[in-house]
C-alpha positions in Angstrom: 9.9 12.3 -14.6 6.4 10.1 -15.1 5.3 11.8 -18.0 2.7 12.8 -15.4 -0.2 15.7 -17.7 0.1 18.2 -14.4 -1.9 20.4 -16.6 -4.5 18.0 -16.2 -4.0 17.3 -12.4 -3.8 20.5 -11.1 -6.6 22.9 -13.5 -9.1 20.1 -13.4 -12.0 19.4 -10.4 -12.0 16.7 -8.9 -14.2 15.4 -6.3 -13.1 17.2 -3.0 -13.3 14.2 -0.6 -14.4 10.7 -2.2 -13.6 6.9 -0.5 -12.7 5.2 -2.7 -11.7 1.5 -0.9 -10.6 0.7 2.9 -8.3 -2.5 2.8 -8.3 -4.7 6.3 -5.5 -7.0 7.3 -6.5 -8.5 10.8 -5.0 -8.0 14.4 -2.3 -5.5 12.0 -3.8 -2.6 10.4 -6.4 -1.0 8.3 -5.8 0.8 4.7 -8.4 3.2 3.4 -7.7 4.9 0.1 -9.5 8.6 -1.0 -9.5 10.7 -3.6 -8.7 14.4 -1.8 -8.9 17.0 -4.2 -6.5 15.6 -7.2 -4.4 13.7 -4.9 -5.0 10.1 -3.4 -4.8 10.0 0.2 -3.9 7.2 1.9 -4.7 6.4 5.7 -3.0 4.3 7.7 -5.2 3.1 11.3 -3.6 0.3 13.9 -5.9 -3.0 15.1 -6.6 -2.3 18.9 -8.5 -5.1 19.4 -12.3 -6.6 19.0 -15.0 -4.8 20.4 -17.9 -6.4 22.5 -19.5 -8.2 19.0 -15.8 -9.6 18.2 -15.7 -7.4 15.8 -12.1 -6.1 14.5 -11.8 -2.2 15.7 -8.7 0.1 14.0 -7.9 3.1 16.3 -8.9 6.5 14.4 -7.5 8.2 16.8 -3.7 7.8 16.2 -4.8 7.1 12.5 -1.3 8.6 10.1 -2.5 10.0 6.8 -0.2 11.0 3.6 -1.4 11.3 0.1 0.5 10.6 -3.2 -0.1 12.2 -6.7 0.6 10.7 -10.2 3.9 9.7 -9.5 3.7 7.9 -6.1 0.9 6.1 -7.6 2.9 5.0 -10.7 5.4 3.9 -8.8 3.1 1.7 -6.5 1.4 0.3 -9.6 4.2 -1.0 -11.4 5.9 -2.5 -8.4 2.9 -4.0 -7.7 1.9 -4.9 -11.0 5.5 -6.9 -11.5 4.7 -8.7 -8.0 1.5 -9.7 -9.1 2.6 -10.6 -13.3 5.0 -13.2 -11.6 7.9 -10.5 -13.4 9.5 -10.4 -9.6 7.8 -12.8 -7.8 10.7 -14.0 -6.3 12.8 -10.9 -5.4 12.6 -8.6 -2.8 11.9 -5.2 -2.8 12.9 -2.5 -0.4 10.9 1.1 -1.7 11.3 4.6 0.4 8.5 7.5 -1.3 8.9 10.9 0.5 5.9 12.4 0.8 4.2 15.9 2.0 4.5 16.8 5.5 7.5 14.4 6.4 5.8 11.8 5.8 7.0 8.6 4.5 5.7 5.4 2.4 7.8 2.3 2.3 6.7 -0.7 0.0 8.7 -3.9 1.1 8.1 -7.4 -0.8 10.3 -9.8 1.4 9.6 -13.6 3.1 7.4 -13.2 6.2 8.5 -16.0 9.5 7.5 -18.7 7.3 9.4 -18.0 4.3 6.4 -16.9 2.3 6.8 -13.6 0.1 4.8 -10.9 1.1 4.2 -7.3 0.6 3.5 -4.7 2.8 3.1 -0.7 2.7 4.2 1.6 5.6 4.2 5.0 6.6 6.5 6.4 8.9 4.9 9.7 10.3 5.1 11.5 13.1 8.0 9.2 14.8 5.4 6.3 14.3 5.5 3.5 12.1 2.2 1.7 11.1 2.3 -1.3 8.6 -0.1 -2.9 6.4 0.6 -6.4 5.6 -1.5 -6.9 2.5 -3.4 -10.0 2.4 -3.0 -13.6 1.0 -5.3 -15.4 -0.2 -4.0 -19.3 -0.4 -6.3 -21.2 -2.9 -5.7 -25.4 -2.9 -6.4 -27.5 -6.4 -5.7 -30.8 -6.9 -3.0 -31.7 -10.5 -3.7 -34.3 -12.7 -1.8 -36.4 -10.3 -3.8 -36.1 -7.1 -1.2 -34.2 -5.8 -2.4 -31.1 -3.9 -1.3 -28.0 -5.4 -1.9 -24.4 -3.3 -1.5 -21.3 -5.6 -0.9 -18.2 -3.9 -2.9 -15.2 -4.9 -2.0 -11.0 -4.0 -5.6 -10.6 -3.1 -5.3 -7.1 -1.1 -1.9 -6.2 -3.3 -4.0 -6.8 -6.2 -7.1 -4.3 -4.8 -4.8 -1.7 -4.3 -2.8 -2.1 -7.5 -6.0 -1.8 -8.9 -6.9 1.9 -7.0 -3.7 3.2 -8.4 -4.6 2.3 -11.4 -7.9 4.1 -11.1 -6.4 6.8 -10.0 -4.1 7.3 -12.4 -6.5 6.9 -15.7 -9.4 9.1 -14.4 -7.8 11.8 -11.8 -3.9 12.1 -13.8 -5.4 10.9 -17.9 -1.9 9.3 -17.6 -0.7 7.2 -20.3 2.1 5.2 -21.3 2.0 3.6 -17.4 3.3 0.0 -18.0 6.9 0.7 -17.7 9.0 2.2 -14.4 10.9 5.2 -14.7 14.6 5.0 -15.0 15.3 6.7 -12.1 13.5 3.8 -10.4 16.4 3.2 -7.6 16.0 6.7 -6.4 13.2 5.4 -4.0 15.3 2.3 -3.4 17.4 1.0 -0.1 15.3 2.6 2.7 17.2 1.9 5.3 20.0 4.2 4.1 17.9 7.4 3.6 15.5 7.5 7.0 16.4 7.0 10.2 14.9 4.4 12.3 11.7 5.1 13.0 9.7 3.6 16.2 7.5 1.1 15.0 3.8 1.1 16.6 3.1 -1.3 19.7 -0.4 -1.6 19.4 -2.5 -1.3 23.0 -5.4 -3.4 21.7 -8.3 -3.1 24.0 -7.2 -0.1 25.9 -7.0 2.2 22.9 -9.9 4.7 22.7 -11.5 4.4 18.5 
């Protein structure tokens, strides 16, 4: 379906457990990305609050974990990538990936309260829902008319485009990955294939880490 080289993924060693990044969008949720075995893992922890330092905490506790192989991360790249290119800047994007033990990852690019674009990865797990809002990062310049200009940059979407990428190239030696599949809208319209799931009310100070 990918042109994934399962030959490669599956009779090749890999490293058994290796970090690779942990994302942080704060008083929402933490991503952190691993390589486990020849799959990518990726964990999803809630904020619960600041600890006595005012530090941001994410509960490990009632962390939800999933991993991905060639595939899922393809598909996460490109939408990504075409977010990022300015190819679909503007449009939104509603993407359902089932994954191993009934676990699910959503990918939605849509306007947040303010009317601003942004994109965000979920997985719904266990009959809980925890989101990651990847980051903005809003840089200001000034045009050849004074005028102030603010130019929006995918600053977390961009790190984890970036893993997938990774990924893909030294765990799957996958090639030919700039294009999405034609049965793309498989994963599509989320809200028709899974049933509402709860989403996660987070406790902040009273959860246990």
């Amino acid at each position: 379906m990918y042109n994934t080289n399962y030959n490669y993924l599956y009779n090749t060693p890999a490293p058994t457990n290796t970090q690779i990044k942990t994302l942080y969008a704060p008083e929402s949720s933490c991503l952190a990305m691993r390589y486990f075995r020849n799959y990518l893992t990726l964990d999803f922890a809630p904020y619960c609050g600041r600890d006595s330092r005012g530090f941001h905490q994410y509960s490990r506790k009632i962390r939800q974990s999933t991993s991905v192989d060639g595939e899922g991360a393809k598909l996460f790249y490109l939408l990504s990538k075409a977010i990022i290119d300015g190819s679909a800047a503007d449009k939104p994007v509603n993407v359902v990936l089932p994954c191993r033990n009934d676990a699910k990852l959503i990918f939605d690019y849509k306007p947040d309260n303010n009317g601003q674009m942004l994109a965000s990865l979920a997985i719904d797990k266990n009959k809980m829902l925890i989101t990651f809002p990847f980051p903005l990062h809003h840089l200001e310049s000034v045009d050849k008319d004074g005028k102030k200009v603010v130019t929006v940059i995918q600053r977390g979407l961009g790190a984890f485009a970036k893993v997938m990428q990774s990924y893909l190239l030294d765990v799957c030696r996958e090639n030919g990955i700039e294009r999405l599949p034609p049965d793309f809208n498989e994963y599509r319209d989320y809200n028709e294939q899974v049933a509402n799931p709860q989403p996660y009310v987070s406790p902040w100070n009273n959860a246990s880490l």
